[in-house]
C-alpha positions as CSV (number, residue, x, y, z in Angstrom):
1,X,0.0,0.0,0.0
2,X,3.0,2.6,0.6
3,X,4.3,1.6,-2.6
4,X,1.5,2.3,-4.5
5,X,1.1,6.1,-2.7
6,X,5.1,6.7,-3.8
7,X,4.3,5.6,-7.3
8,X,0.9,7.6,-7.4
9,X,2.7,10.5,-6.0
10,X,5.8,10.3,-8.2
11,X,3.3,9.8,-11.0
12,X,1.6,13.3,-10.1
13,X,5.1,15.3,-9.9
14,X,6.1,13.5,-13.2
15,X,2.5,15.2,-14.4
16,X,2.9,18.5,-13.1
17,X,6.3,18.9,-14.3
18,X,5.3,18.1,-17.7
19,X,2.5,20.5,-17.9
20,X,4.2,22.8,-16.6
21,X,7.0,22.4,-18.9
22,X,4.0,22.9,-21.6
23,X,2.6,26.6,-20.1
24,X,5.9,28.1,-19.8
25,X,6.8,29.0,-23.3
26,X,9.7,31.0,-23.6
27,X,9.7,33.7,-26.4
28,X,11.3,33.7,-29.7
29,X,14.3,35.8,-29.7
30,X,14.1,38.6,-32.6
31,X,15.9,37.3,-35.2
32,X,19.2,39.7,-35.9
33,X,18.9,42.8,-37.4
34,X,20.8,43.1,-40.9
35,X,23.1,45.8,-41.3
36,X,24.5,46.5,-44.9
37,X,26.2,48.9,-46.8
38,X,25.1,49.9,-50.5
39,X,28.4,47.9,-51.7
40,X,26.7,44.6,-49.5
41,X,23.2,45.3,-50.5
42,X,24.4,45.2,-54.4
43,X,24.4,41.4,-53.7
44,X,20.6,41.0,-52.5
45,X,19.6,41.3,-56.3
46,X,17.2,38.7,-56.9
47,X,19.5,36.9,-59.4
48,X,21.0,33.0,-59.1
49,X,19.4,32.4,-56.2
50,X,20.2,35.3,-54.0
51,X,17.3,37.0,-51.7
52,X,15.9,40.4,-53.5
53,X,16.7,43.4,-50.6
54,X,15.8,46.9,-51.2
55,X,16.3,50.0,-49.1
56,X,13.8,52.7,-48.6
57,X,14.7,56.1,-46.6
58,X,17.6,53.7,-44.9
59,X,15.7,50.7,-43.9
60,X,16.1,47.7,-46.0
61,X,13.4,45.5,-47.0
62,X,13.0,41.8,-47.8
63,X,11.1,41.3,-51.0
64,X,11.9,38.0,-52.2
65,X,8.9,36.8,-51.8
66,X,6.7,39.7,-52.9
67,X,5.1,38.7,-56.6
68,X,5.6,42.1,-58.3
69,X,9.2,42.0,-57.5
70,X,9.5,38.1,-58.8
71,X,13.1,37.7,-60.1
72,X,14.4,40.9,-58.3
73,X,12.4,43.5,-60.7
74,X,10.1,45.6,-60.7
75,X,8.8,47.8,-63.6
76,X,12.6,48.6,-64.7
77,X,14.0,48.4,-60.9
78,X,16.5,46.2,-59.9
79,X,17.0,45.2,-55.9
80,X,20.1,45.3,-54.5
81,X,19.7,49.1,-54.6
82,X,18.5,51.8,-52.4
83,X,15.5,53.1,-54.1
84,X,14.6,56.0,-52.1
85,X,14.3,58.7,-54.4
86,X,12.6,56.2,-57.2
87,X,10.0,55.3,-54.7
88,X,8.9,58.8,-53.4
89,X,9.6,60.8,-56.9
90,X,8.5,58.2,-59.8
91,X,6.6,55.3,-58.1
92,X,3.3,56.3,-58.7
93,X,2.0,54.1,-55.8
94,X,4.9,55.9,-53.4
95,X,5.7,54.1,-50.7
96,X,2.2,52.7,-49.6
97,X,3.4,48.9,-50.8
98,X,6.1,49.6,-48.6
99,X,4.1,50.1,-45.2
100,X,2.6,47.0,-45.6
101,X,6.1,45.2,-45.2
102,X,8.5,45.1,-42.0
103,X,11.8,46.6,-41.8
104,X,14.8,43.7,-41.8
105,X,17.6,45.9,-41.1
106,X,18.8,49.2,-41.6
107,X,21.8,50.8,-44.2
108,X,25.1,51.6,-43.0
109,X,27.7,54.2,-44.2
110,X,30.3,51.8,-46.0
């Protein structure tokens, strides 16, 4: 009979240990913030296989996966570039698009 309390009450600890273990998630660090130069960010182009990066008023922007910029174009731009002045003087959607995505990093002075 007192071995079947231990085992009911080692069975319990194990129990609340694992569901405790279960509540107690821990956060996802952020994931780094990328820091490139315009020399760097030349290589986020879109071509062979490389991610498509673009930097807008010093942030840079991940838009591999955004359709309109398939293949690292977009209506005669290239990524890899900062397109700043393109964006807020010719683009005549300005930088609305550009809202709707988050920041991945910032540009640095080479």
């Amino acid at each position: 009979m007192k071995t079947k309390g231990i085992v009911l009450s080692l069975l319990a600890l194990l129990l609340l240990t694992v569901l405790a273990g279960c509540g107690s998630k821990e956060a996802t660090p952020p994931a780094e913030e990328v820091k490139l130069t315009l020399e760097q960010l030349a290589q986020y182009d879109g071509k062979n296989g490389n991610k498509a990066y673009i930097a807008i008023e010093g942030k840079i922007y991940d838009v591999t996966n955004v359709a309109q910029w398939k293949g690292g174009e977009h209506n005669g731009y290239t990524a890899g570039k900062d397109l700043t002045e393109e964006i807020k003087s010719v683009s005549p959607h300005g930088l609305t698009p550009i809202k709707e995505l988050k920041p991945i990093g910032v540009l640095v002075d080479g």
